[in-house]
C-alpha positions in Angstrom: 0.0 0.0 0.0 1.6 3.2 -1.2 -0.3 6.6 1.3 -0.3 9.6 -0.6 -1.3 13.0 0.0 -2.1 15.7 -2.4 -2.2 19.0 -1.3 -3.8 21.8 -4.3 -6.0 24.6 -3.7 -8.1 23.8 -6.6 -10.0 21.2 -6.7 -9.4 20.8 -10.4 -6.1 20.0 -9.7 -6.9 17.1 -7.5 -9.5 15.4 -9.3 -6.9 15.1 -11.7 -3.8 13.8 -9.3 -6.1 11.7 -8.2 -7.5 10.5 -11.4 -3.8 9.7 -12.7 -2.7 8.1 -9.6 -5.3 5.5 -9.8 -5.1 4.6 -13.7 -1.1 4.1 -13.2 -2.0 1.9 -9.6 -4.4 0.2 -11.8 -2.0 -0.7 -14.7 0.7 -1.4 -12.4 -1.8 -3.8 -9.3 -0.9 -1.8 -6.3 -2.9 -0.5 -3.9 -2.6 3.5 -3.3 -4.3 5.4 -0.4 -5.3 9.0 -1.2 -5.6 12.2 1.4 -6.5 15.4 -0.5 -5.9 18.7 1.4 -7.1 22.0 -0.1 -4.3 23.9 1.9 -0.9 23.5 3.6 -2.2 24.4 6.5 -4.6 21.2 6.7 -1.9 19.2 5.2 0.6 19.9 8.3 -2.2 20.2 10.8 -3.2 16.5 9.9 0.9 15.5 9.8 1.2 16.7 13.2 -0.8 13.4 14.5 0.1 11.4 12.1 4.0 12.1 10.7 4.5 9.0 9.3 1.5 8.4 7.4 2.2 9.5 4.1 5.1 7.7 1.5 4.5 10.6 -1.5 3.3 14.1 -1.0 2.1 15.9 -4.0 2.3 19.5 -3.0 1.2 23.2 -5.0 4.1 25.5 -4.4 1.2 28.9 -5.3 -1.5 28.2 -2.4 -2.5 30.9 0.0 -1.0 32.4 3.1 1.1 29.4 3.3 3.1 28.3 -0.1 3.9 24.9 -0.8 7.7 25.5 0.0 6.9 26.6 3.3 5.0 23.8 3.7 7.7 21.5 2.6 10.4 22.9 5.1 7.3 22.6 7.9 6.7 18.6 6.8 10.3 18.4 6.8 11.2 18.6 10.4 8.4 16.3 11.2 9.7 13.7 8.6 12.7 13.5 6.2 11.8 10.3 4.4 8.7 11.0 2.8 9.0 12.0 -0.9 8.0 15.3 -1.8 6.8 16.5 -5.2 6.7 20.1 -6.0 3.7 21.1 -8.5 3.7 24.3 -10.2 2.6 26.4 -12.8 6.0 28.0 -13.4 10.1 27.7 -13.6 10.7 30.4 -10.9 9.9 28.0 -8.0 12.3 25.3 -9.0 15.5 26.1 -7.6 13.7 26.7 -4.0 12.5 23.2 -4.5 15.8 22.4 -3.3 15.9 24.1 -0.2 13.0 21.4 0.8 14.7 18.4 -0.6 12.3 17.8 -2.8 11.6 14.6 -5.0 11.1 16.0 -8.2 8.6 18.9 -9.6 6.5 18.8 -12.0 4.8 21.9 -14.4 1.2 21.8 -14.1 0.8 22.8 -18.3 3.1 20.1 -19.4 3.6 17.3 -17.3 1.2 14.6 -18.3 4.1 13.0 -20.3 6.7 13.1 -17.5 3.6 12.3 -14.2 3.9 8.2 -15.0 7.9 8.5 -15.4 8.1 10.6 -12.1 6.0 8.0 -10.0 7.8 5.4 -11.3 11.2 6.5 -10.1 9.4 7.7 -6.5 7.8 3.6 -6.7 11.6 2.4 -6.8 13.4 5.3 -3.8 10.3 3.6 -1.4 11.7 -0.1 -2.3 15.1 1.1 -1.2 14.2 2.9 1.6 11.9 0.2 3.3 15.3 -1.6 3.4 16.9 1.6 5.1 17.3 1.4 8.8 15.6 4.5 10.6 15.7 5.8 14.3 11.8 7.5 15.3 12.4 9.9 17.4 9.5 11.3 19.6 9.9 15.2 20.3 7.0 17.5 22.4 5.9 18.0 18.7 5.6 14.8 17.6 7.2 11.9 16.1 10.3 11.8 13.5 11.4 9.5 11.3 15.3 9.8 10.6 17.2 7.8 8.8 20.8 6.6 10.5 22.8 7.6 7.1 21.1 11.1 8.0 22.2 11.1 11.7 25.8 12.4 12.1 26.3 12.2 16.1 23.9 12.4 19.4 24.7 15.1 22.6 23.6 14.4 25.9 23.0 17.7 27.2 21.8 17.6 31.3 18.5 15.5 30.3 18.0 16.3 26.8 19.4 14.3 24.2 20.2 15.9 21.0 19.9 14.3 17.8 22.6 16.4 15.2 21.7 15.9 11.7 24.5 15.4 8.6 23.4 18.9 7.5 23.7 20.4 11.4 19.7 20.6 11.9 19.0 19.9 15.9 16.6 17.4 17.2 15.7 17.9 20.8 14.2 15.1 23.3 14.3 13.1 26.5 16.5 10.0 26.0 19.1 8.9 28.2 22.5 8.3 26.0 23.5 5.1 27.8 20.0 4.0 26.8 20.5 4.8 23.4 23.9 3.4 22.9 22.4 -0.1 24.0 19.7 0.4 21.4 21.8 1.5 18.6 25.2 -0.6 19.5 24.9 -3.3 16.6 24.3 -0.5 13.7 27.5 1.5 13.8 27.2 4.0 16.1 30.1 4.8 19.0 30.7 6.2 22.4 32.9 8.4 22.3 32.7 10.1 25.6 30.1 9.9 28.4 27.8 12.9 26.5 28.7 11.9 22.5 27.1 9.0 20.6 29.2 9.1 17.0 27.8 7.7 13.4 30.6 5.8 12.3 30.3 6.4 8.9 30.4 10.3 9.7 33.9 9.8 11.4 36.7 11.6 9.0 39.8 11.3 11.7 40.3 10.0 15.0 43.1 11.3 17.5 43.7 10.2 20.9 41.9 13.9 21.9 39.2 14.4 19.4 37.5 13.1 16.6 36.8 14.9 13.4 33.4 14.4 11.4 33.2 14.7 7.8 30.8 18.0 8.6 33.5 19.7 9.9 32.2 19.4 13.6 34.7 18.0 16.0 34.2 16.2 19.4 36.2 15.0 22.2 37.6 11.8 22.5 37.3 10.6 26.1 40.6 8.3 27.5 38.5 6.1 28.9 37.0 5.1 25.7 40.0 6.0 23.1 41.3 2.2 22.6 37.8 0.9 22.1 36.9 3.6 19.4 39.7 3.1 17.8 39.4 -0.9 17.6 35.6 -0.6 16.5 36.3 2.2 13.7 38.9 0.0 12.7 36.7 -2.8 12.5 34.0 -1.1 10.8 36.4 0.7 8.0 37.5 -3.2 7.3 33.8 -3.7 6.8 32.5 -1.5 4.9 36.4 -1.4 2.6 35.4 -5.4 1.6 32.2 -4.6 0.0 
C-alpha cells in the first residue's frame, strides 16, 4: 500500500492527481491510499498526528497564506523520508524546491508526459528505503522518522538528548545516551565520551583527543574510551572497505 497526500488549492487539480494516480496503480496492481488537502495548513495540521502516514506528498508550491515550500520545510522537520513533489505552474519555484529536498517537480501545463515516469522512479526510492534502517524519534511536537545515514552524532546535554543531523539541523528530546547506545550498538554507532554517541560512517579522523566528522564538527575523544573507538572504527572501515 503506497499513502499519498495531495495537497492543491483547486480542486481541479486534485481530481486530476487523483485520477492519474489511480489509472497508473491500476496498470501497475498496487494498492494507493489518497488524502486530498485544499491547503498547507490542513496538510501539516493532519501531519502533526500522524507524521508518518504518508510515502508521497504531491504539494502546489502557489497556495494561499502558506506556499507549498513553506510547507515543505514545515513537513520536513516532522519527517525526512517521505518524498515530496513540487507542482507548479512556473520555472521560478524550482530552484527553491531544493531548499525542501524535494523529490522532483512537475509543471502543471506540461507534465502529463513526464507524471507516470516521475512515480515510477518515487515507486523504486520507497523499495530502497523500506530496506533503510531509521531511528523515530519522539519530540514535544511529535514523532520523526530519521534515517541513521542522515544522523551524524547524538549530545547528551543535562537530560536532553540531541539528535545532530548530517546537515547540522537539531533534534531535541528526553532519551538517556546510555540507553540509546544499547539500542543502537549493533548498527555502527560509537561512544565516544560519556555525553557523544558518533555515526561511524560520519567519522573523517580519530586522535587520541578528538574526533573529526566529515561536517567539519569536532568532538572530544574521552581516555577512557580511546582504545575501544579506535578498535571498533577499525573494525568497521575493514567492513565496509570489503564490499
Amino acid at each position: 500500500m503506497i499513502s499519498i497526500a495531495l495537497c492543491d488549492n483547486e480542486d481541479i487539480y486534485l481530481d486530476r492527481y487523483e485520477s492519474k494516480i489511480k489509472s497508473i496503480a491500476t496498470k501497475l496492481n498496487i494498492s494507493v491510499d489518497i488524502i486530498r488537502f485544499s491547503s498547507g495548513e490542513s496538510l501539516l495540521f493532519y501531519l502533526e498526528d500522524h507524521p508518518n502516514k504518508f510515502n508521497l506528498i504531491y504539494l502546489d508550491i502557489v497556495m494561499g497564506a502558506l506556499n507549498g515550500i513553506e510547507t515543505a520545510l514545515q513537513i520536513r522537520k516532522l519527517n525526512t523520508l517521505v518524498k515530496i513533489i513540487f507542482l507548479t505552474s512556473s520555472k521560478d519555484f524550482v530552484y527553491r524546491a531544493f531548499d525542501a529536498n524535494a523529490t522532483n517537480y512537475l509543471i502543471k501545463s506540461l507534465h502529463d508526459d513526464k507524471f507516470e515516469t516521475v512515480f515510477l522512479l518515487v515507486l523504486a526510492d520507497l523499495e530502497k528505503q523500506r530496506n533503510q534502517p531509521a531511528l523515530t524519534i519522539t519530540t514535544q511536537q511529535g514523532s520523526i522518522v530519521m534515517p541513521y545515514t542522515e544522523i551524524a552524532y547524538f549530545e547528551s546535554v543535562r537530560r536532553i538528548l540531541v539528535c545532530h543531523t548530517s546537515n547540522k539541523q537539531r533534534i531535541e528530546y528526553y532519551y538517556k545516551i546510555s540507553d540509546l547506545e544499547q539500542k543502537l550498538k549493533e548498527d555502527n554507532f560509537i561512544l565516544v565520551h560519556r555525553s557523544f554517541l558518533v555515526n561511524m560512517q560520519y567519522i573523517l579522523k580519530l586522535t587520541k583527543t578528538d574526533v573529526y566528522l566529515k561536517n567539519g564538527v569536532v568532538l572530544p575523544v574521552s581516555r577512557n574510551n580511546y582504545t575501544t573507538v579506535k578498535e571498533k572504527l577499525m573494525s568497521y572501515l575493514n567492513q565496509i572497505t570489503l564490499k
